[in-house]
N, C-alpha and C positions, 0 to 999 in steps of 0.2 A: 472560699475563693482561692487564701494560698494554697491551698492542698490542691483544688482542682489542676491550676496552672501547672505543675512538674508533671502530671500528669498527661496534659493536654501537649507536651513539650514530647512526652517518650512514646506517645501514641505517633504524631508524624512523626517522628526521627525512623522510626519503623517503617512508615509507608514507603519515605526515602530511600531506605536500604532495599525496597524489594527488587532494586535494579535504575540504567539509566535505559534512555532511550538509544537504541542500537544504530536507527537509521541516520544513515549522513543525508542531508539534504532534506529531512522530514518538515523542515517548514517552507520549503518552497522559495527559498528568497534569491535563488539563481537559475536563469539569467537574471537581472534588473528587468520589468519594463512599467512603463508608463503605458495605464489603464487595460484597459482587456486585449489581449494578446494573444493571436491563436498560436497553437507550436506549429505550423507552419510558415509562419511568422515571425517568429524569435521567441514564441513563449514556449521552447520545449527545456522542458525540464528534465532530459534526458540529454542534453549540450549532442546532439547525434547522435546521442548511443554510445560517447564514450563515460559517463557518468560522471562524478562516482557515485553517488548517491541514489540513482534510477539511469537504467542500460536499456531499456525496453519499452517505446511505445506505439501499441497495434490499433487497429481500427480493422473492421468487420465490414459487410454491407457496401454502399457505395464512397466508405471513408465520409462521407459530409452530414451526414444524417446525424451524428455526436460529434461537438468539437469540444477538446479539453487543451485550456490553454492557461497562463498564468497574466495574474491580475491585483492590480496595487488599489482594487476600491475595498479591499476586507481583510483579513487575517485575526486569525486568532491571534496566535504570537507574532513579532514580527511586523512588518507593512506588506507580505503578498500572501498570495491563496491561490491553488490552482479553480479552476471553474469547469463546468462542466455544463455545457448548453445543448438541449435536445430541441432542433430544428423541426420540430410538426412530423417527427417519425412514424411512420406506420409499414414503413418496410418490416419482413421478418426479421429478427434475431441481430438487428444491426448490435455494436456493440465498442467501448476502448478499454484497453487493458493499458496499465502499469505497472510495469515492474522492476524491481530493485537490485540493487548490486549483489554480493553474495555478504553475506552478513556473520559474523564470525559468534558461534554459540557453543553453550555446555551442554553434554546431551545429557538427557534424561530428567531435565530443570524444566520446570514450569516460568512460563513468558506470558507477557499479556500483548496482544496486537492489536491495534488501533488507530483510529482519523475521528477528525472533529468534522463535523459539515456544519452548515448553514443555508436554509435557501435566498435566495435573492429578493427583493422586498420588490422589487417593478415587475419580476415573471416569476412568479414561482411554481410549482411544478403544481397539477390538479392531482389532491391527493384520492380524488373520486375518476382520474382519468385515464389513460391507459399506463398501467405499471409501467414502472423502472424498477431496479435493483443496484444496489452495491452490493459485489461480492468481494469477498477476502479467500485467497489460495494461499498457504504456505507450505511450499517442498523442502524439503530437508537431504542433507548430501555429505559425504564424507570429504575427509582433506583434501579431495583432488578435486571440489566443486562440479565433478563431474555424475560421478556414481551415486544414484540416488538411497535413501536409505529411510527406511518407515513409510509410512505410509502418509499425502499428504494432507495437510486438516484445511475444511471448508466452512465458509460461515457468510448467509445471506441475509442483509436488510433492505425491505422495501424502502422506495423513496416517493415522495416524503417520509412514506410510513404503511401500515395494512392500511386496507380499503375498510369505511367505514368506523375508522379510529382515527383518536387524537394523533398528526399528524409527528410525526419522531425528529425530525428536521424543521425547526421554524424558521421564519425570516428575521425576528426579533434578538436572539441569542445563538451561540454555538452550544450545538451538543456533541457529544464522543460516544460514538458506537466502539468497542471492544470485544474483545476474545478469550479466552483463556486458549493457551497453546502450550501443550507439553512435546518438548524435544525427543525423539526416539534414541534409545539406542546406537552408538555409532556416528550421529551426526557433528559433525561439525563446523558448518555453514546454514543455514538459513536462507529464504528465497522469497521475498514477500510479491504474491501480483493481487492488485487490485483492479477490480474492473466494473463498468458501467453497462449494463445491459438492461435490454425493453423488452418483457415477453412477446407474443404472437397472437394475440387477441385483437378483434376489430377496435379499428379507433388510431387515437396519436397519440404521442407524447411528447408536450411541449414545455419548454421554462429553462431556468435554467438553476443549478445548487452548485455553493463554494464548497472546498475541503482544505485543512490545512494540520497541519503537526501528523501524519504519517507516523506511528509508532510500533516500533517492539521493544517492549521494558521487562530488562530483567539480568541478571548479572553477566558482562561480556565474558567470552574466551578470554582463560589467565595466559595466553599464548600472544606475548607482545605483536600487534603488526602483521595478526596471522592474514594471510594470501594463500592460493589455491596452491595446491601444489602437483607439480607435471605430475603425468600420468608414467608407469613408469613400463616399458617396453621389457619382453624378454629378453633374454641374452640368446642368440644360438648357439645352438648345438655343434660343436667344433667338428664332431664325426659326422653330422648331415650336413654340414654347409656347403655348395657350391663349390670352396676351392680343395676341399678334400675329397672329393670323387675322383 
């Protein structure tokens, strides 16, 4: 058993080093609210769109058919959790997207991307009913946050889970769905959107699943405080300009 112990001690000290969590604001604890909260309501976890931690949040379809808003009845870490409620959809392709600041990375480094869910123990989602989906997009960008670069990686899990299988999301415990994400070439910025979408098959989709700790884990940009940087205009041509004609 002593021998195990140093052992068991250099195995996580490892796990530790493979990176921290990138995202600012990954656990959802801003704004404050008291109980379930739609973001049009004060649960946006995008403070309008000025961030910092999530700048981006879209709705599809007639906007009311998915509401994702933030809620102090669960959390994995922390006391909130955003939620995600599907109102009896049967519209096409309705849909909410999330997404995040620009995220400061190393290129060419392997990253792990990640959210915990849970479903709700009063509605929970019918894992035999009409699909939902969480998808994961990550774009990748050079120092001007502008110019994209590689190509970007996608990664979809059914909610709760496939049809006809043990359900991936329960009501009883959080699980963490994950990624592997390798950085291209040239980047350096990262773009994470996450989003909630219902295929187009007959039927509805109703209930409602928490998510909370938003992650990319993996060693930050060694560029203190890095920020985008302007785009950088040419200079004219002194012999073509305007005042020397």
């Amino acid at each position: 058993m002593k021998a195990v112990f140093p052992i068991l001690l250099l195995l996580l000290g490892s796990l530790g080093a493979f990176g921290d969590n990138l995202v600012k604001e990954g656990s959802f604890e801003s704004p404050v609210v008291s109980g379930r909260t739609p973001a049009l309501k004060g649960g946006d976890v995008t403070n309008n769109g000025r961030g910092p931690g999530w700048v981006a949040l879209q709705t599809s379809g007639t906007g009311s058919a998915i509401t994702l808003g933030l809620t102090n009845e669960t959390g994995h870490t922390g006391s909130q959790s955003i939620y995600l409620q599907f109102n009896h959809v049967s519209a096409a392709d309705p849909g909410v997207a999330l997404t995040s600041g620009f995220i400061p990375v190393v290129s060419g480094t392997t990253y792990e991307a990640g959210i915990w869910g849970r479903m709700d123990a009063k509605a929970p989602l019918d894992p035999q009913g009409r699909s939902a989906y969480l998808k994961l997009e990550v774009d990748f960008f050079a120092k001007d946050a502008y110019t994209s670069v590689g190509e970007p990686v996608y990664a979809v899990q059914p909610l709760p889970g496939s049809k006809n299988h043990e359900a991936y999301f329960k009501t009883d415990s959080w699980k963490r769905f994950h990624y592997v994400v390798q950085t291209p070439p040239g980047a350096v910025f990262a773009q994470m959107t996450w989003r909630w979408e219902t295929e187009t098959d007959d039927g509805e989709t109703n209930g409602v699943i928490f998510f909370d700790d938003a992650e990319l884990i993996g060693p930050p940009n060694p560029v203190p405080d890095l920020t985008p940087a302007p785009v950088e205009q040419p200079t004219p041509d002194a012999s073509t300009s305007p005042a020397a004609q």
